[in-house]
C-alpha positions as CSV (number, residue, x, y, z in Angstrom):
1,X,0.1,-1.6,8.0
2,X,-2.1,1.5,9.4
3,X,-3.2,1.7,12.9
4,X,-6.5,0.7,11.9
5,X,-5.8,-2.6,10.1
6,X,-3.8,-3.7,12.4
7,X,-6.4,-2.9,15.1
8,X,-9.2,-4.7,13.1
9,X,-6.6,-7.5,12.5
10,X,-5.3,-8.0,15.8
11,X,-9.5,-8.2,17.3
12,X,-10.0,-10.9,14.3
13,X,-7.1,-13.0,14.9
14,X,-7.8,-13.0,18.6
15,X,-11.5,-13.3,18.9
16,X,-10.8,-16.3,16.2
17,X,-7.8,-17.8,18.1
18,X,-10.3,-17.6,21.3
19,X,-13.2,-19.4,19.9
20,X,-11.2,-22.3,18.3
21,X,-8.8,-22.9,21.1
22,X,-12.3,-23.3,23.2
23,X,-13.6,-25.9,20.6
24,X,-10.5,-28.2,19.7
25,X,-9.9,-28.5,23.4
26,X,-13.7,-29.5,24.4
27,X,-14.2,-26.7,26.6
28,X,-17.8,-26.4,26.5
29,X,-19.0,-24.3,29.8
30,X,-22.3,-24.7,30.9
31,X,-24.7,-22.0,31.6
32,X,-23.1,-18.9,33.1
33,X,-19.4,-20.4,32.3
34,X,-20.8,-20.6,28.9
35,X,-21.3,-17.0,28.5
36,X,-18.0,-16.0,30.3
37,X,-16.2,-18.3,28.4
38,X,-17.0,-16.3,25.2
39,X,-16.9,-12.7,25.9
40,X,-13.7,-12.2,24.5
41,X,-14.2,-13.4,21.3
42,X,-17.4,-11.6,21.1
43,X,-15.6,-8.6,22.0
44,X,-13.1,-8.7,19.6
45,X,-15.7,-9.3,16.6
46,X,-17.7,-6.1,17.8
47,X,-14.9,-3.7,17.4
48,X,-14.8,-4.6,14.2
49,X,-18.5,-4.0,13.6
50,X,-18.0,-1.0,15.6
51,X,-15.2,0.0,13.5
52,X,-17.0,-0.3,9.9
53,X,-20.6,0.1,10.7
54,X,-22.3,0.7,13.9
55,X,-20.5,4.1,15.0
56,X,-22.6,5.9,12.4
57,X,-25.7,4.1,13.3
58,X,-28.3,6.9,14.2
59,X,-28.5,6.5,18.0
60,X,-25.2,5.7,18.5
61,X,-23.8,8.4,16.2
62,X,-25.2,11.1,18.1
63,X,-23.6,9.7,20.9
64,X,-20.1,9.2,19.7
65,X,-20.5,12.9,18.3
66,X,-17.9,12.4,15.4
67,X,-19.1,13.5,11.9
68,X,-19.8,11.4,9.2
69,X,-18.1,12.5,6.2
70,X,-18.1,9.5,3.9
71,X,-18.7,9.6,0.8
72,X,-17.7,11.6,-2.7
73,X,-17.7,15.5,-2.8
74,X,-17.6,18.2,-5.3
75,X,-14.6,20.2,-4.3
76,X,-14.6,23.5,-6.3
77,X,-10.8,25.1,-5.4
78,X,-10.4,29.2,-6.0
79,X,-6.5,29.9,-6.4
80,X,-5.5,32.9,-4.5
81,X,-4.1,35.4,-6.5
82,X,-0.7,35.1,-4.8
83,X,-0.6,31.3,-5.9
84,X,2.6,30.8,-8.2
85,X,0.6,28.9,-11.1
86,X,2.6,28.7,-14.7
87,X,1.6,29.8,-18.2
88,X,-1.3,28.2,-19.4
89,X,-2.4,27.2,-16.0
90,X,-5.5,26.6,-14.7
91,X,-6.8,30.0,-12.6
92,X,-10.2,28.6,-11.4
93,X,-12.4,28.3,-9.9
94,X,-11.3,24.3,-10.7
95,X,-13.7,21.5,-10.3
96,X,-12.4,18.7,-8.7
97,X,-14.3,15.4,-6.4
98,X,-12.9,14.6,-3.4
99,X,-14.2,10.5,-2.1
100,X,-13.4,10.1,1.4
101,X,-13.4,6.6,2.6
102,X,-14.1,6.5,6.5
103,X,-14.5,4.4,9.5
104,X,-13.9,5.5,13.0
105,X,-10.0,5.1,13.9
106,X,-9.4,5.8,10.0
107,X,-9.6,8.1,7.3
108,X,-8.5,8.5,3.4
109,X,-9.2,10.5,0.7
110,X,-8.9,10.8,-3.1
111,X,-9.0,13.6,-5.1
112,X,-9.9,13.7,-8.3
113,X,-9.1,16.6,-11.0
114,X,-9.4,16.4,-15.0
115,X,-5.6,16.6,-15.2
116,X,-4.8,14.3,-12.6
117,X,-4.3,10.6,-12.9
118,X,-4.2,9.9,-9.2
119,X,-4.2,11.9,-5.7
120,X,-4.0,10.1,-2.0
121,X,-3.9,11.4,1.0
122,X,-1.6,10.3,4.1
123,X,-1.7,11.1,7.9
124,X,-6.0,11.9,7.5
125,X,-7.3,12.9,10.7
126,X,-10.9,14.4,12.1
127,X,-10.3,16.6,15.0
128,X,-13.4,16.9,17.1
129,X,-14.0,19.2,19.7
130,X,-16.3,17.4,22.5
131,X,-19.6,18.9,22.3
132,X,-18.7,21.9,19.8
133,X,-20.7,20.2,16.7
134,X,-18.0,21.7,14.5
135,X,-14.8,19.1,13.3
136,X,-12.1,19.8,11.3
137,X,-10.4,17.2,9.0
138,X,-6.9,17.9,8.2
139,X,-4.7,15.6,5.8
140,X,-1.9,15.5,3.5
141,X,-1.8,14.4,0.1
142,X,0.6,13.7,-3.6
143,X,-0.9,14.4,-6.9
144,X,0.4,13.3,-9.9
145,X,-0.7,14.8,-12.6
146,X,-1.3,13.0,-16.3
147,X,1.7,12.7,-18.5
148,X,0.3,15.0,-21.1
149,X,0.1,18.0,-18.3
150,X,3.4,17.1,-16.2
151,X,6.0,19.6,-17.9
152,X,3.7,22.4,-17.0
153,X,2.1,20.6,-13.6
154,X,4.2,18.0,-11.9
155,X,3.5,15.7,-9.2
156,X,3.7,18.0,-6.2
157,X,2.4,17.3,-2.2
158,X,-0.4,19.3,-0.5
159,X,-2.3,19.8,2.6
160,X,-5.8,20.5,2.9
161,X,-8.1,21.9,6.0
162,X,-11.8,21.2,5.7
163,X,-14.4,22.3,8.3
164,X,-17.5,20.7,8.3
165,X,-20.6,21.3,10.9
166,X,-23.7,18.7,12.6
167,X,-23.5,14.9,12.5
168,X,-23.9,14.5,8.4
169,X,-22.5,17.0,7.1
170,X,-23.4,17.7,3.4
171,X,-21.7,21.3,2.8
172,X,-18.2,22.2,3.9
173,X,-15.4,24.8,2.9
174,X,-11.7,24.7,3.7
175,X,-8.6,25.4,2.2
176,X,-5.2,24.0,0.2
177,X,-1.7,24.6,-0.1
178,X,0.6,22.6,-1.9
179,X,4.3,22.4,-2.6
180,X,4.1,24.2,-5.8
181,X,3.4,27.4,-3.6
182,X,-0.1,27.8,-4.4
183,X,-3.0,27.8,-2.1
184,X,-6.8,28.8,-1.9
185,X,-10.3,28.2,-1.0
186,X,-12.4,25.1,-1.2
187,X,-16.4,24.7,-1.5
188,X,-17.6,21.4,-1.1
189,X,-21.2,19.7,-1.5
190,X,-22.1,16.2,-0.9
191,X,-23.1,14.7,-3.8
192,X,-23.7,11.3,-2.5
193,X,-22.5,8.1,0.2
194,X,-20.7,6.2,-2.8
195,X,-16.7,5.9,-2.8
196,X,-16.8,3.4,-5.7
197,X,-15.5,6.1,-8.0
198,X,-12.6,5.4,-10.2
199,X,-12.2,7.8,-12.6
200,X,-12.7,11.6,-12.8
201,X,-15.4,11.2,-15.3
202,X,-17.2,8.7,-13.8
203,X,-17.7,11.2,-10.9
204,X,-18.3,13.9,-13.0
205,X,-21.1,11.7,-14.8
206,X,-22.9,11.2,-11.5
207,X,-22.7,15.0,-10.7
208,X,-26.3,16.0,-11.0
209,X,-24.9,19.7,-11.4
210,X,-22.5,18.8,-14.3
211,X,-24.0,20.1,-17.5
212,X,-21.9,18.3,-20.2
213,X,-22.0,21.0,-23.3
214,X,-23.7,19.5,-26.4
């Protein structure tokens, strides 16, 4: 279990535990005993909310200061030209979408590429700088290619390091290396809040600047 869930897990089970303890046993305070009585379970609901929801609400975003990169992204990768990639291989610049789902103690992304049948990353962070408006996310991922493509691609690890500026960021560039010792540049535009995605074409459907040849 990640950090995260067990953090939003262990506030659920106690704020619950709280509130039913209080009711099966007939302990109804009055007044300011009332209140008291239920802080704790009202606590433990609202980092939850807190959690999902209300860190990226507008006043309170600007507050918190971490940027809000939700949502999918067109990732366009540029292979450097020391990259080791095989005969036949793909040179770029490559098209890919990268869906990052986010709350505030937690981060994952998927990347999707039209050879790939699956990409997750692991250990996702967003390191933050107080007051610097810039953030870098950094995380590490496994591809595995379709079967068709995996005797000349196999499934290999990566790491990528995106850099993104302001609150909600819609444009960002980083960069990749992976285990098959190539690396290179990434673009990425915003092209909308959505992470219900589950294809590579589906994405590339929604991509108002895919132009599908006729």
């Amino acid at each position: 279990m990640t950090p995260t869930a067990t953090i939003r897990l262990g506030a659920t089970v106690a704020a619950t535990a709280y509130t039913v303890v209080l009711l099966v046993l007939g302990l109804y305070p009055t007044q300011l005993r009332f209140v008291f009585a239920y802080i704790p379970a009202v606590v433990g609901y609202l980092v939850i909310v807190f959690d999902k929801w209300a860190w990226r609400w507008r006043g309170v975003h600007h507050l918190i200061g971490r940027p809000w990169v939700g949502g999918t992204w067109r990732a366009v990768l540029t292979p450097s030209p020391e990259s080791h990639i095989p005969e036949g291989g793909n040179r770029g610049p490559i098209t890919t979408y990268l869906t990052i789902d986010q709350t505030y103690w937690s981060l994952h992304a998927t990347l999707r590429t039209a050879e790939s049948s699956s990409s997750h990353s692991s250990n996702a962070i967003v390191n933050s700088p107080e007051n610097s408006g810039t953030a870098e996310i950094c995380f590490l991922y496994e591809n595995t290619p379709r079967v068709e493509h995996q005797p000349r691609s196999p499934r290999h690890e990566g790491v990528a390091r995106i850099s993104v500026t302001g609150h909600m960021p819609t444009a960002a560039t980083g960069r990749y290396f992976t285990g098959r010792f190539t690396a290179g540049d990434m673009d990425l535009t915003l092209i909308d809040r959505s992470t219900g995605y589950g294809t590579f074409a589906q994405v590339q459907a929604a991509d108002p600047d895919h132009h599908p040849t006729v």
